[in-house]
C-alpha positions as CSV (number, residue, x, y, z in Angstrom):
1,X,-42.6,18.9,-13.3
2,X,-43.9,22.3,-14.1
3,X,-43.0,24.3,-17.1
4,X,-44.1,27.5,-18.6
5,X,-42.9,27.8,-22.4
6,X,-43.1,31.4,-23.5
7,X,-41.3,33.2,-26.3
8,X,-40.4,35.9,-24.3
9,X,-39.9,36.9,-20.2
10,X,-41.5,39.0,-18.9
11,X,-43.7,40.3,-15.7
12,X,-46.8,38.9,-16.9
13,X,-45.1,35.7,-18.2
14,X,-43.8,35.0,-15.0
15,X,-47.3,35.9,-13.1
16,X,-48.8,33.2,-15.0
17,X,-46.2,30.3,-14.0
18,X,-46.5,32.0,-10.4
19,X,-50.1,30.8,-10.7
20,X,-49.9,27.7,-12.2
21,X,-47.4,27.0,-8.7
22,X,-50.0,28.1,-6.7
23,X,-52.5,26.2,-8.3
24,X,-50.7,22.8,-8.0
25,X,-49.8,23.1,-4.8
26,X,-53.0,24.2,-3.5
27,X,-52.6,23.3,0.0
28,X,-49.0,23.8,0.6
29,X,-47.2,26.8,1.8
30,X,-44.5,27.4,-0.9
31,X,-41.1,29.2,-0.3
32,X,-39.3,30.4,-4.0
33,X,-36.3,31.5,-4.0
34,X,-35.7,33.7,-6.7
35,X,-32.9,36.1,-8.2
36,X,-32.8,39.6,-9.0
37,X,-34.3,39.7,-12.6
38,X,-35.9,42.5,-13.5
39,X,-39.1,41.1,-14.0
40,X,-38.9,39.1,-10.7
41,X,-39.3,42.6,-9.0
42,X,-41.7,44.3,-11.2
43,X,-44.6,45.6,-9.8
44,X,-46.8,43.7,-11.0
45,X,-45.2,40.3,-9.2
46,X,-44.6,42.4,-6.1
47,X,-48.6,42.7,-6.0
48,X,-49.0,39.0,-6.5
49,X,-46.5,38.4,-4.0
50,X,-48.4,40.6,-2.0
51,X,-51.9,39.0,-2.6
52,X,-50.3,35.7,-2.1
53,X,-48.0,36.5,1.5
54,X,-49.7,34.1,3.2
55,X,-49.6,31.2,0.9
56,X,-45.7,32.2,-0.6
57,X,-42.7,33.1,0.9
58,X,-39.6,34.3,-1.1
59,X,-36.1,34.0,-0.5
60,X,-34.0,36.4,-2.7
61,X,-30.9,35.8,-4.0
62,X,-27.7,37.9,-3.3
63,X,-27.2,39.8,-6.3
64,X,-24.9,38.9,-9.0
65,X,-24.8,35.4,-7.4
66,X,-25.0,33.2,-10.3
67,X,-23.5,29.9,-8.3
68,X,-26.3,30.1,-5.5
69,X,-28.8,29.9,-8.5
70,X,-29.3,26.3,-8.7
71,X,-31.2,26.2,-11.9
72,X,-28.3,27.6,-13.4
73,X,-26.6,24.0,-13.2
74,X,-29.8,22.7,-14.7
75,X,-29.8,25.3,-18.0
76,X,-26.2,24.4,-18.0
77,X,-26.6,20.6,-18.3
78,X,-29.8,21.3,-20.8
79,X,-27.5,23.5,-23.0
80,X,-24.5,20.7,-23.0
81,X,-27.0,18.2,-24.2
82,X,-29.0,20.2,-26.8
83,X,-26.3,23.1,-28.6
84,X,-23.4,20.7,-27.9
85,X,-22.4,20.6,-31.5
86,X,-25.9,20.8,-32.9
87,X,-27.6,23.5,-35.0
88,X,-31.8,23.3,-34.4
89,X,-33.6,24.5,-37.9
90,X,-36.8,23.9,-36.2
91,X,-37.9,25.7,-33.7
92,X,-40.7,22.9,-32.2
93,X,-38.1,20.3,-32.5
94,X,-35.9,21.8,-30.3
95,X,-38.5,22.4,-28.0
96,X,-40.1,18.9,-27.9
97,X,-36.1,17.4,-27.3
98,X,-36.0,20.1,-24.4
99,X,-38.9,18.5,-23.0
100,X,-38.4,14.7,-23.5
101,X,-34.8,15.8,-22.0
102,X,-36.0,17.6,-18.7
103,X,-38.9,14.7,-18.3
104,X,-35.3,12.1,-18.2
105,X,-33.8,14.6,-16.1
106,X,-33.3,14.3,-12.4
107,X,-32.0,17.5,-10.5
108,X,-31.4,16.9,-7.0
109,X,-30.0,19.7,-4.7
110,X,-30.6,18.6,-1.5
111,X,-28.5,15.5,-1.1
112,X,-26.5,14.2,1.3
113,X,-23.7,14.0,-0.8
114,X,-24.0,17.3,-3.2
115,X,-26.2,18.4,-5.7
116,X,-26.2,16.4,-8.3
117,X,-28.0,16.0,-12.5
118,X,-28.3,12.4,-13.7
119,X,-30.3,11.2,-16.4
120,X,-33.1,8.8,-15.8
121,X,-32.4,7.0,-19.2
122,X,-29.4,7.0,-21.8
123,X,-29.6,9.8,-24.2
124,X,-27.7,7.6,-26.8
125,X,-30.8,5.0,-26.3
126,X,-33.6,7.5,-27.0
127,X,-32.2,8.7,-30.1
């Protein structure tokens, strides 16, 4: 998995995880599909995009399409397990529990079924 953790979002924030994509996958062509926020279409990611066309394709969201935004379900199921009756005094805890959480996690969207989260261990065990 590839994570960015940053206090704040913002153009150059999101440059930097664009990079660290593109520097993972090296050799693959990569197609992000992305929503409308702000700093997705600032002009300083439209460059990068632009620098980048022949190694990244983007797919843009419909606007105010929240239910096409997959990672949506993914915050959702995050925010269940870690604010679910829970107040976090420490701002690295709840960080490191985000983490171990999304390293249990499995997300898949492309099944035959439907998309789907399940946990690859019991959250009751690894407490």
């Amino acid at each position: 998995m590839i994570s960015l953790d940053a206090p704040t979002t913002s153009a150059a924030t999101f440059q930097t995880f664009l990079t660290q994509i593109a520097t993972h996958w090296p050799d693959e062509h990569l197609v992000l599909v992305l929503d409308n926020a702000s700093y997705h279409k600032s002009p300083l990611i439209r460059r990068w995009f632009a620098d980048h066309r022949t190694d990244v394709s983007v797919l843009w969201l419909p606007t105010y399409s929240p239910q096409l935004n997959l990672i949506e379900r993914v915050w959702r199921f995050l925010k269940s397990k870690l604010a679910c009756h829970r107040f976090w005094q420490d701002l690295p805890g709840l960080i490191a529990q985000a983490h171990a959480l999304l390293d249990r996690t499995r997300a898949t969207f492309a099944s035959p079924t439907r998309p789907h989260i399940t946990l690859g261990q019991d959250l009751r065990k690894a407490t």
